[in-house]
Structures are given as structure tokens and as C-alpha cells.
C-alpha positions as CSV (number, residue, x, y, z in Angstrom):
1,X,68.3,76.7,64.0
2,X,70.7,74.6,65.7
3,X,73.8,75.9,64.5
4,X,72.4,79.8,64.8
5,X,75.6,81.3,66.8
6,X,73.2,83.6,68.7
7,X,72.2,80.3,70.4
8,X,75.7,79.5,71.6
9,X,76.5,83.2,72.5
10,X,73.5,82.8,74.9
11,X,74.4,79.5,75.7
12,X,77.9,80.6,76.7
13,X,77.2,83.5,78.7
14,X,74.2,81.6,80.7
15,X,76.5,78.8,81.1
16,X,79.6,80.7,82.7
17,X,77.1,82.5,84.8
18,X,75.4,79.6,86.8
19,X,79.3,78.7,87.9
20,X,78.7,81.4,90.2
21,X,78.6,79.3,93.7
22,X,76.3,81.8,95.6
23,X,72.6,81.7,95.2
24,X,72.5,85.5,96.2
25,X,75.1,86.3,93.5
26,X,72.7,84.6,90.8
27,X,69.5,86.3,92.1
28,X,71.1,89.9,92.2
29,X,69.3,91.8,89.8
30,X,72.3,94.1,89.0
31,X,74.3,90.8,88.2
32,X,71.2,89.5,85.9
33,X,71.6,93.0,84.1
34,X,75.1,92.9,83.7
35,X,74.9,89.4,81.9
36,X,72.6,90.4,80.0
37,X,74.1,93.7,78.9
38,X,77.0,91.5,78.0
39,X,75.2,89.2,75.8
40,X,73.9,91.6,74.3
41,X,76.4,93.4,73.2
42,X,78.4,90.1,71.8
43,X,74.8,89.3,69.8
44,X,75.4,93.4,68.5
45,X,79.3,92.5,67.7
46,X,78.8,89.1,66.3
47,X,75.7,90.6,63.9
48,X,78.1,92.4,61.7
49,X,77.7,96.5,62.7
50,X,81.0,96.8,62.2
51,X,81.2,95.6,58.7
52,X,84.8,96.8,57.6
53,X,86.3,95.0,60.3
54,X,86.6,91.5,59.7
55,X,89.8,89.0,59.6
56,X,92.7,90.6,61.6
57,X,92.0,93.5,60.9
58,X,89.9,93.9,64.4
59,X,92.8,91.5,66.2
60,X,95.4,94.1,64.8
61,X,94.0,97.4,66.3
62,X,93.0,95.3,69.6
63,X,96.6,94.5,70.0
64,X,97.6,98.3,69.4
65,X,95.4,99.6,72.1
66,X,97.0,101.8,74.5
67,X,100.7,101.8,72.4
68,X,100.0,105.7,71.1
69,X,100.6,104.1,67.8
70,X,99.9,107.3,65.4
71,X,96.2,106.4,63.5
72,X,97.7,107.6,60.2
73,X,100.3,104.7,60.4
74,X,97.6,102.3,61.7
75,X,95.2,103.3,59.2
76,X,97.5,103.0,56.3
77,X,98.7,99.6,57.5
78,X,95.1,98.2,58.2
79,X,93.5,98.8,54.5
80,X,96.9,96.6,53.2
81,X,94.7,93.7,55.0
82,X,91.8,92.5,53.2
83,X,88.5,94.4,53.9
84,X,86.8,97.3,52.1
85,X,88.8,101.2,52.8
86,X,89.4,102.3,56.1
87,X,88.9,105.8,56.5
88,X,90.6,107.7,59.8
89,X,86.9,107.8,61.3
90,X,86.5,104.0,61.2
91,X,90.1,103.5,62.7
92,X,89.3,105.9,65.7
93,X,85.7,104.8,66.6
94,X,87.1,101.2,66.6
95,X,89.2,102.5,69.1
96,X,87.0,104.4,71.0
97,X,84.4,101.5,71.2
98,X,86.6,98.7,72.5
99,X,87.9,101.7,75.2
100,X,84.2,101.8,76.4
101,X,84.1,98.3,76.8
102,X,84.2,96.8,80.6
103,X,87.7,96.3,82.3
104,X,89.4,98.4,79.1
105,X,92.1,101.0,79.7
106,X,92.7,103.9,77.9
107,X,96.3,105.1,77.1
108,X,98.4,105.6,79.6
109,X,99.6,109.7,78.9
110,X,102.3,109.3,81.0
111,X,104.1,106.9,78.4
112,X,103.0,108.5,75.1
113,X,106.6,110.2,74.3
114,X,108.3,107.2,75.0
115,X,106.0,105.3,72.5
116,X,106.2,107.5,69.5
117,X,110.4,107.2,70.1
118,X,110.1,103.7,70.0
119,X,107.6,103.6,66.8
120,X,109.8,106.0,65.2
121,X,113.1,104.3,65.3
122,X,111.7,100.9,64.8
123,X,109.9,102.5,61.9
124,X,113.0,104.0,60.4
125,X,114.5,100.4,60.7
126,X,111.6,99.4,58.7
127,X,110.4,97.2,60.9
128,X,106.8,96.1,60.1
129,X,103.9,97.6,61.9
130,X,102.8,94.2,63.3
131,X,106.2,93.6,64.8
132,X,106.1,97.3,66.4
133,X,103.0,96.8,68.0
134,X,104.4,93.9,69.5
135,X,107.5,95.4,70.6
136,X,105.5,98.8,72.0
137,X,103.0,96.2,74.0
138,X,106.1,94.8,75.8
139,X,107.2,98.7,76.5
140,X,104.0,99.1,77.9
141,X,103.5,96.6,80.0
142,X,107.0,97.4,81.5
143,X,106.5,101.0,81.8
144,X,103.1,100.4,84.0
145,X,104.9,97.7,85.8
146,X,107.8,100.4,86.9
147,X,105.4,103.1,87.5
148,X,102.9,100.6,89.3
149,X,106.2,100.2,91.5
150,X,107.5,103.6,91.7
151,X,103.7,104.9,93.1
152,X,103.9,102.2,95.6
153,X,107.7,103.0,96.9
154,X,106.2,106.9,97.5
155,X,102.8,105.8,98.7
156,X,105.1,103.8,101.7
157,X,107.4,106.9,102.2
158,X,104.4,108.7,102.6
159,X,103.1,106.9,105.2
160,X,106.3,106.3,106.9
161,X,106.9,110.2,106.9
162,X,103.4,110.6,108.7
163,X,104.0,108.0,110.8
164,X,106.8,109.5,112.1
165,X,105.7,113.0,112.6
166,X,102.6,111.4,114.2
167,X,105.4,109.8,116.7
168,X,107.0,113.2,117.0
169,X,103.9,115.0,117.9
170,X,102.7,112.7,120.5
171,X,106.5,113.1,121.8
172,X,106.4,116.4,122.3
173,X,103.1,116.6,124.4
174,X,101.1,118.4,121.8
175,X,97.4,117.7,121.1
176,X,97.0,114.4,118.4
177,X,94.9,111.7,117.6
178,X,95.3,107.9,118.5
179,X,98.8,107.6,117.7
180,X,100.6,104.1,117.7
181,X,104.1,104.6,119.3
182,X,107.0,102.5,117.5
183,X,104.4,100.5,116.1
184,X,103.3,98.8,119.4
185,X,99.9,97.8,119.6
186,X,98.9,100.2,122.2
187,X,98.2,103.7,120.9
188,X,97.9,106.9,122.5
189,X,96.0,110.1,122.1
190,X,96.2,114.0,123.9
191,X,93.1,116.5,123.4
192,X,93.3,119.2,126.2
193,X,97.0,118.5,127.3
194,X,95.8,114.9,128.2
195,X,97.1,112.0,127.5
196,X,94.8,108.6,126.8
197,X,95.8,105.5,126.1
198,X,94.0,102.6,124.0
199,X,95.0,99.1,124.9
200,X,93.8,95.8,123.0
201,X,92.0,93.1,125.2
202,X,92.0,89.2,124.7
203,X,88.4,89.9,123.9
204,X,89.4,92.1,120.7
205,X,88.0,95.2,123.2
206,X,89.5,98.8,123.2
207,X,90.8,99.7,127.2
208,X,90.9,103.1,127.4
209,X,93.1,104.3,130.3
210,X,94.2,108.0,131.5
211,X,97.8,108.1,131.7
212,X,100.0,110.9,132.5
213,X,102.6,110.1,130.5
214,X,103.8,108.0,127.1
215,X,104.9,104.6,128.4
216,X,104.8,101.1,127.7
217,X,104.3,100.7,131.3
218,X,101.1,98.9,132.6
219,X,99.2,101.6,135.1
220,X,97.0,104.4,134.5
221,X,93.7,105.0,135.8
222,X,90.9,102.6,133.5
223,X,87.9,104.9,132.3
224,X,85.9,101.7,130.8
225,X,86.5,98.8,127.6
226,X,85.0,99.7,124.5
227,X,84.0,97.5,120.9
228,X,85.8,100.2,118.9
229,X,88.3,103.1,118.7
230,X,85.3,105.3,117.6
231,X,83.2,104.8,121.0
232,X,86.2,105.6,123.0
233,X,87.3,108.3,120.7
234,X,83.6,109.7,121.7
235,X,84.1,109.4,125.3
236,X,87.7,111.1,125.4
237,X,85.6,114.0,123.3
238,X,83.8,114.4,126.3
239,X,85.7,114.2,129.9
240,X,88.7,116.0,128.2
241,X,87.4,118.8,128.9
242,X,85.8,117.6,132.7
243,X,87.0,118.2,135.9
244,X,90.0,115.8,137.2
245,X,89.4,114.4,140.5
246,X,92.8,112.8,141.9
């Protein structure tokens, strides 16, 4: 009983779970679940379900996840490793079962054409299956790195374009919302034709001032400090649209 691997599975997974330094974390019922959905399913793994898959067989198709390598090819290369006959069935559920797992990734679409280029000339080389996988995981991991990249460059030109145009159309004296002006750490909004400013105090307070005009300048006539941009969003709401006493 004492060599049963069920017992270290358990052990394990109770083991790397009370390393968790909060008290809160350990009593959270959703974490106890989770655990215990996780042990679980290494108990199911370990008990032999998937009996065709043994040796490197399952270490192969791990490694080919998410390289668009076509199941024919993977299927025919598979049943040269030792194991009973793979059918094309047993090769995609494989799949489809370690893609369900936590934290997994399905393929990226984006990089499928550039895949099956690279699995086709390496394979016309006759370059070994094992050896293409490896090559396509590299590809991979570059292409996602590059896109990764690329999506952040547009995200910031995104922002910079509406940061601008923000800029703009507090320039030009139309309506907007709290708009910071050249980055500054005042900002400045207009509803009615009015224009409010939003000033940050030593006591991380919101000023809220009405101004007649866009200025760094000190001045203005103080309407009252607020915790946060939302309560003096609220009150600009409101006298906006109030009579002005001068």
C-alpha cells in the first residue's frame, strides 16, 4: 500500500497546496474544488483510460500541440512507436483532451498556413517528424512572440490617436469628458459650453474648479474636493446646467 502511486498523486497535490501562504486562500472552497478536480483527474490519467498511449507516444503529440501538424502525418508516425494501432479518432481526442485541460491553448489560426509550409518543405527534405515538430514549436513560439508585439504596437497607437483627438476636442471648446491636456496631471472637462477642471490634492483628493478657459494657470472659482472623479463627475452633471451667478 505504500508504494500505491495514487498515494503520492494525493500526496503531491496536498503537499504543493498547503505552500499557499494565506489562510483564506486554503479555506476557499472554490480553491479546495479546484485541487481536488486536479487530483482527480491525474488519479483518471494515471489509471490507464487512455490505454494506447503509453511511452512517447503521449510526449510526442504533447509536443505537436498547436503546430497544425496534419493528423494523417501524426497518426502514421505515432503507430511506428510501440503501442497497439492508432486510429485517426484516437489521435484527435488525444488532442482534444489535453486542449480542455487548464492553462492549454488551442491553435493559433492565424499561423496555420505558415505551419503547413514549413511541415511541407521540411518534409520533402525528409526530415523526421520528431525533428519537425521541434522546428514548428520554435516557429510558433516566434510567430505569437511577433504578433504578441505587433497587437501591442496598434493597441498604443490606438490610444495615442484618442488621446490626441481627446486633446483636440477639448481645444476647440466642444463638449467632452475629463480630458488630460499634454499629459499634465490636471484634467479638464466641458458639458454645456463649460469648462471644469479636476486638480489632484496632497491628500490624493479631486479639486474641482470652474474655469473659463484651458490653462495650466492656478485660478478658477473652487466648487468643493471630492474622493473620486466619479462624485465630481456627478456634481458637474448637475450645476451645468444651473444658473451662473458672477
Amino acid at each position: 500500500m505504500v508504494d500505491d502511486d495514487r498515494i503520492r498523486v494525493v500526496t503531491d497535490a496536498i503537499a504543493a497546496y498547503v505552500k499557499s501562504p494565506s489562510l483564506q486562500h486554503l479555506r476557499d472552497p472554490h480553491s479546495i474544488i479546484t485541487v481536488a478536480k486536479a487530483v482527480i483527474k491525474q488519479l483518471d490519467r494515471d489509471s490507464g483510460i487512455w490505454k494506447k498511449w503509453e511511452g512517447q507516444r503521449d510526449a510526442l503529440l504533447k509536443a505537436s500541440l498547436g503546430c497544425w501538424i496534419p493528423v494523417e502525418a501524426l497518426q502514421s508516425y505515432l503507430n511506428t512507436l510501440p503501442g497497439p494501432n492508432l486510429t485517426i479518432t484516437d489521435v484527435c481526442q488525444r488532442q482534444k483532451a489535453y486542449q480542455e485541460e487548464p492553462y492549454s491553448r488551442f491553435p493559433n489560426e492565424d499561423l496555420k498556413e505558415g505551419c503547413l509550409m514549413l511541415f511541407n518543405e521540411e518534409k520533402a527534405l525528409g526530415t523526421e517528424l520528431v525533428a519537425i515538430i521541434g522546428r514548428l514549436a520554435e516557429h510558433v513560439e516566434g510567430e505569437e512572440e511577433r504578433l504578441r508585439l505587433e497587437h501591442e504596437a496598434r493597441y498604443k497607437a490606438m490610444r495615442e490617436r484618442e488621446r490626441l483627438a481627446a486633446e483636440r476636442r477639448l481645444l476647440s471648446g466642444a463638449d467632452c469628458r475629463w480630458t488630460h491636456l499634454k499629459k499634465s496631471s490636471e484634467c479638464y472637462c466641458r458639458v454645456n459650453g463649460r469648462t471644469y477642471r479636476l486638480t489632484r490634492t496632497k491628500e490624493k483628493r479631486w479639486s474641482l474648479s470652474r474655469v473659463e478657459a484651458v490653462s495650466s494657470e492656478e485660478g478658477g472659482n473652487l466648487i468643493g474636493t471630492y474622493l473620486g472623479k466619479a462624485d465630481a463627475t456627478k456634481v458637474v452633471a448637475k450645476i451645468a446646467y444651473e444658473t451662473e451667478y458672477h
